[in-house]
N, C-alpha and C positions, 0 to 999 in steps of 0.2 A: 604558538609561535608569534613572535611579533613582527608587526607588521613591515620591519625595514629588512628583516631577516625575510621574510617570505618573499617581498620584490628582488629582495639581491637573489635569491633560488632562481624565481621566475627569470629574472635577466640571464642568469647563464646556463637557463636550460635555452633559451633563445638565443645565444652563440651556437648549440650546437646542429649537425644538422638535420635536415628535414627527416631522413630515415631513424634518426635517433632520438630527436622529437617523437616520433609516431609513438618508438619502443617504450620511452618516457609515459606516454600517453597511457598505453594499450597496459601499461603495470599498474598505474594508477588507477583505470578503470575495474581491472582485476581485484586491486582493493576494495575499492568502493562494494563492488559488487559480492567480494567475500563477508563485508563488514555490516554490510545492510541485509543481507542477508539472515543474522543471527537473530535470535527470537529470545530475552528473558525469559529463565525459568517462570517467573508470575505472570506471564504474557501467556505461553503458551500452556500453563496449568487452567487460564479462565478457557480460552479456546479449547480445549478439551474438553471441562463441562461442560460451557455451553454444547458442545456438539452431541454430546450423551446426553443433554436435557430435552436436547432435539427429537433426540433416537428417541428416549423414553415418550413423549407427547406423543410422539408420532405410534409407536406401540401399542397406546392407551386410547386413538383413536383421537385425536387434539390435532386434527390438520384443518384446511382448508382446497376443496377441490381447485383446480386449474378456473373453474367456471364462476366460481364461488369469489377467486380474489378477483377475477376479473368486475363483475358486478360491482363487488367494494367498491374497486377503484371509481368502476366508471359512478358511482352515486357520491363516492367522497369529491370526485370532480364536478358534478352535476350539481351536489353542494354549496361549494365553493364559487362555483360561478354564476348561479343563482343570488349569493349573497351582495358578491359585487354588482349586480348589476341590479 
């Protein structure tokens, strides 16, 4: 939509009133919210592997305990602020 066509919209939803504004509002959000919403088929085919790639590691014994990432972390940080300093 060009842009002189989208301020002439804007200006006479702004004649109208406040309750009908709202209503204005509240359909447009309902858009947004239906549209963002959608997931591409090639989107949601990779999120599916990965999460069966997941399941599979996880199966085969390819995790890391609660205790385990924690340690990482704390030595990748202990790393890193070792090196600055």
């Amino acid at each position: 939509m060009a842009q002189e066509t989208l301020k002439s919209l804007i200006a006479v939803i702004m004649t109208l009133s406040l309750q009908e504004q709202e209503q204005v509002i509240s359909e447009l959000q309902d858009n947004v919210r239906l549209h963002s919403n959608k997931i591409d088929e090639a989107t949601r085919q990779q999120l599916i592997a990965g999460a069966e790639e997941g399941i599979a590691e996880i199966q085969r014994g390819e995790y890391f305990t609660n205790d385990e990432v924690l340690a990482r972390m704390n030595h990748r940080v202990e790393s890193q602020y070792a090196a600055v300093v």
